[in-house]
C-alpha positions in Angstrom: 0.0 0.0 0.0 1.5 3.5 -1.0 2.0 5.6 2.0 -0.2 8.3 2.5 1.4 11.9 2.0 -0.3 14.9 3.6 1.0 18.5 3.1 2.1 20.4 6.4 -1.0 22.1 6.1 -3.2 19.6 5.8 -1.3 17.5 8.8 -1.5 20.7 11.0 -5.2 20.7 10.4 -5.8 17.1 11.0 -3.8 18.0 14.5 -5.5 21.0 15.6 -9.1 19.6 14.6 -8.4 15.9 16.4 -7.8 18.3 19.8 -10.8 20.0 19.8 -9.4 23.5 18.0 -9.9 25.1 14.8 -6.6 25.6 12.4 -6.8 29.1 10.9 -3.7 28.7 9.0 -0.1 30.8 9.0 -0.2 34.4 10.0 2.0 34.5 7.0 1.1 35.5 3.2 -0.1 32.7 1.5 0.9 33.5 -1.9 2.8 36.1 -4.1 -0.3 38.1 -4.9 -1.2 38.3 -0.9 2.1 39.3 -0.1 2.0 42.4 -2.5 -1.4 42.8 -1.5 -0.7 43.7 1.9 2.8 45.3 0.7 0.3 47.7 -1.4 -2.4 48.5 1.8 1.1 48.9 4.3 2.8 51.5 1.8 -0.9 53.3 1.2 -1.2 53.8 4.8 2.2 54.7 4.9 2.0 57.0 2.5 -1.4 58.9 3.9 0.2 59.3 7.6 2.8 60.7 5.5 0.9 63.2 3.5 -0.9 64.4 6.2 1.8 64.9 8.5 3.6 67.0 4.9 0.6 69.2 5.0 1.3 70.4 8.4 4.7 71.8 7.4 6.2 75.1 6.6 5.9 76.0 2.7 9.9 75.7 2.9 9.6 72.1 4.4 6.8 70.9 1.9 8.6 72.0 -1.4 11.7 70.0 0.3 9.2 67.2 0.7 8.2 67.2 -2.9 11.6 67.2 -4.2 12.5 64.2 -2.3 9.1 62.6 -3.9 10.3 63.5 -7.4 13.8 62.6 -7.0 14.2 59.3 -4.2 12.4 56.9 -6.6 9.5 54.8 -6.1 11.1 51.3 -5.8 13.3 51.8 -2.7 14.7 54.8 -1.3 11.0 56.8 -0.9 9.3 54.2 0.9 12.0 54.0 3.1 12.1 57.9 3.7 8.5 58.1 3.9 8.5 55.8 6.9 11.4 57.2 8.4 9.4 60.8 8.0 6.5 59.4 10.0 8.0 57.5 12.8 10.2 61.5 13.3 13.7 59.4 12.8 16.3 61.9 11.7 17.8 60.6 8.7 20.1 62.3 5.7 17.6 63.9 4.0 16.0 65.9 7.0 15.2 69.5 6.0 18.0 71.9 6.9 16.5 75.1 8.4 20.0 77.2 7.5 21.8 79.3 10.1 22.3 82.5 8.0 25.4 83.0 10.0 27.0 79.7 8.6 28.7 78.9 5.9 26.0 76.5 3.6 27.7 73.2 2.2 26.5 70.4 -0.2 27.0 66.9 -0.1 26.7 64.9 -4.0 27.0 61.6 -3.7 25.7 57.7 -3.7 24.6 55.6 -0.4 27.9 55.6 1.0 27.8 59.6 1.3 24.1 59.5 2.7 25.6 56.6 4.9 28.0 59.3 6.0 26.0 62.6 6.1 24.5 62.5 9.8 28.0 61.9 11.2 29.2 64.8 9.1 26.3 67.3 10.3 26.9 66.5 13.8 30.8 66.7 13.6 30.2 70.7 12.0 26.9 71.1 14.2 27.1 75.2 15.1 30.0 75.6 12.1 28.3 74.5 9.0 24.6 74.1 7.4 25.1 70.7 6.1 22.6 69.8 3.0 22.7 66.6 0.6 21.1 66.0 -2.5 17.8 64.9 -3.0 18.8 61.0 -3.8 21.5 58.3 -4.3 23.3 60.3 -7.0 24.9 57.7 -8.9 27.1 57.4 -11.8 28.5 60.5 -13.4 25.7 60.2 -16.2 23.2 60.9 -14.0 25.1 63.8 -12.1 25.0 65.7 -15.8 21.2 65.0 -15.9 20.5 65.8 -12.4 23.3 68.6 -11.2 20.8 71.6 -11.5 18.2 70.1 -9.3 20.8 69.3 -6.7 21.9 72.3 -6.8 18.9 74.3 -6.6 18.7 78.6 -6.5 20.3 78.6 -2.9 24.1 79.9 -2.8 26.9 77.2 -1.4 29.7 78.1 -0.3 31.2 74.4 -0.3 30.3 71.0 -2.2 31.5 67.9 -1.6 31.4 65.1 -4.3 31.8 61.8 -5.5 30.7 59.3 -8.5 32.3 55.7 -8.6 31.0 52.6 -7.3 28.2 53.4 -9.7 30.8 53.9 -12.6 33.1 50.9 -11.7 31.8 49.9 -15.3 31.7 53.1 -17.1 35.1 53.5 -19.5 37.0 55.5 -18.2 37.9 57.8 -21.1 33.8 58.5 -20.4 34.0 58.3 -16.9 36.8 61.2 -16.8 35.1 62.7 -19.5 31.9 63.2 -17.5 34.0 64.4 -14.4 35.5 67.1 -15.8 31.8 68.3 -17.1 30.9 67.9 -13.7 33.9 69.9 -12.1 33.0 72.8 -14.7 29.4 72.8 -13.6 30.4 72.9 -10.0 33.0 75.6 -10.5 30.4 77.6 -12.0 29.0 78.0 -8.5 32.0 79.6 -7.0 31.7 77.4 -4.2 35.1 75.3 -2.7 35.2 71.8 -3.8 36.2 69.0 -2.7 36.3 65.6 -4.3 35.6 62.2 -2.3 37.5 59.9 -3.0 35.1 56.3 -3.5 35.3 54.1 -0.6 36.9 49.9 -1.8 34.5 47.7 -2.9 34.9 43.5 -2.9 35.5 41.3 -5.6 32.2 39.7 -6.8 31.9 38.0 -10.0 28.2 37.4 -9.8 27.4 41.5 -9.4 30.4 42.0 -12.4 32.3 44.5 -9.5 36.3 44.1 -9.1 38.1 45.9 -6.6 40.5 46.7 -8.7 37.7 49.0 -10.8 37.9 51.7 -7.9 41.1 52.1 -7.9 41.3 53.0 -11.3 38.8 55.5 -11.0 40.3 57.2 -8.2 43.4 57.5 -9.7 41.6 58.8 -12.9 39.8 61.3 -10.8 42.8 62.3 -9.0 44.3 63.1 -12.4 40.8 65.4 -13.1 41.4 67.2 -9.8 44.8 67.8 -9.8 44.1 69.3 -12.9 41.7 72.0 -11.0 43.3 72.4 -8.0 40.5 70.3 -6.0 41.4 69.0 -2.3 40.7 65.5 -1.8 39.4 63.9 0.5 40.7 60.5 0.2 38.3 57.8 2.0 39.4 55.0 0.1 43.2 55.2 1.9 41.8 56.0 5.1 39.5 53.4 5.7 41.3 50.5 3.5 43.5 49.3 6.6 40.4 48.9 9.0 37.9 47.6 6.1 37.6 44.2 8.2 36.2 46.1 11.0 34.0 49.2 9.1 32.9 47.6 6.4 30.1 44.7 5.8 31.3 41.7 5.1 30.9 41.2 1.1 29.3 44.8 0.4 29.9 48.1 -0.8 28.4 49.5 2.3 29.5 50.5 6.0 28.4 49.3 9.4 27.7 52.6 11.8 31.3 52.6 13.3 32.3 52.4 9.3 29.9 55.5 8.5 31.5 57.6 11.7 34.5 57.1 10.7 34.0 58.3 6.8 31.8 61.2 8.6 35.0 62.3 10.4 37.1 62.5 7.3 34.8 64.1 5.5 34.0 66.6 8.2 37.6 67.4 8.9 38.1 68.0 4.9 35.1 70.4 5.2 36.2 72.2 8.2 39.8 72.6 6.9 38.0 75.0 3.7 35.9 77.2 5.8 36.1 80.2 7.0 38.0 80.9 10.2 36.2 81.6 13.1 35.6 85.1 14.6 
């Protein structure tokens, strides 16, 4: 006689129902379509606490608001923000309310920079109004589409900026092609600048990423800046020797000790072009 097979559900079932109870089945989402379902009604209500709580702000605070909306993307980085922005946890793209007294500085750059951007605010808290762009910036293509937006109307009197681990497969004839568009765009300004150098990435063959592809970038930026006169600050030498203790194991990212420590650099680079104090 063939054995008889019965599906964990079923067998929970038979279980629950021979001890007197009822089996309602898993708490869980049963399928694909249920799982998005409820992903859909979470982000909705998400989104109206989130709306609600945006109409109570300052004109100022809303239109920052909106450019997030039109600039952090759908897929990931908005949802995220949107929570964040109803639960009141201070993230890097909090609206800056500027201190007219203080010098205004801009930070361009990808995940790693937004990673970094609340140590560097706190590290320059009373010296510096410290803004970021309205997204993960990514490769230099999309820093010549998307430069006038970060930039806004508003005067700066520093920017900081990086594009690499986006660009670790752009050519790098285009890749320093791109920079140096970038650097005349920034100059235009007549802020300081200061180039960041990109933080080491690990070797993974199944994301196409080699270390060795930041390196050479780097060292074709440093070329571009040298050119122009542009400090660096270099991340990538500073935190290579303690990469086993900053960085996550097997991705581009840091771990909060990691992101202080990048904040420091970057906040010492910073303070090192401002004005000195009265």
């Amino acid at each position: 006689m063939t054995p008889l097979r019965l599906s964990p559900r079923l067998f929970a079932t038979l279980i629950v129902f021979a001890l007197g109870g009822t089996y309602l089945g898993a708490a869980e989402p049963t399928n694909a379509a249920e799982a998005a379902a409820k992903k859909a009604e979470e982000n909705a209500r998400i989104d109206a606490q989130y709306q609600a709580k945006k109409a109570t702000l300052s004109p100022e605070r809303q239109a920052w608001e909106t450019l997030l909306e039109q600039n952090l993307g759908n897929a990931f980085y908005l949802p995220i923000h949107k929570r964040d922005f109803v639960k009141g946890t201070s993230t890097a793209w909090d609206f800056v309310a500027d201190d007219p007294r203080l010098p205004r500085v801009l930070i361009i750059g990808d995940s790693v920079s937004r990673g970094y951007t609340l140590p560097v605010r706190a590290a320059l808290a009373g010296r510096a109004n410290v803004h970021r762009a309205p997204e993960n910036c990514g490769p230099t293509a999309n820093g010549l589409k998307k430069l006038d937006v970060w930039l806004g109307s508003g005067r700066w009197d520093i920017v900081t900026f990086n594009f690499g681990i986006h660009d670790r497969a752009t050519p790098l004839a285009d890749y320093t092609d791109r920079l140096e568009r970038i650097v005349a765009r920034l100059k235009a300004t007549g802020a300081k600048l200061i180039w960041v150098a990109t933080t080491p990435i690990p070797d993974d063959a199944a994301k196409k990423q080699t270390a060795a592809s930041i390196a050479e970038r780097n060292a074709a930026a440093a070329t571009v800046m040298a050119r122009h006169g542009i400090p660096t600050a270099d991340l990538f030498a500073a935190v290579t020797p303690q990469l086993a203790t900053l960085q996550n194991l097997n991705d581009v990212h840091f771990n909060a000790a990691g992101y202080d420590f990048l904040g420091r650099q970057v906040a010492a680079a910073i303070a090192a072009q401002l004005p000195a104090a009265k």
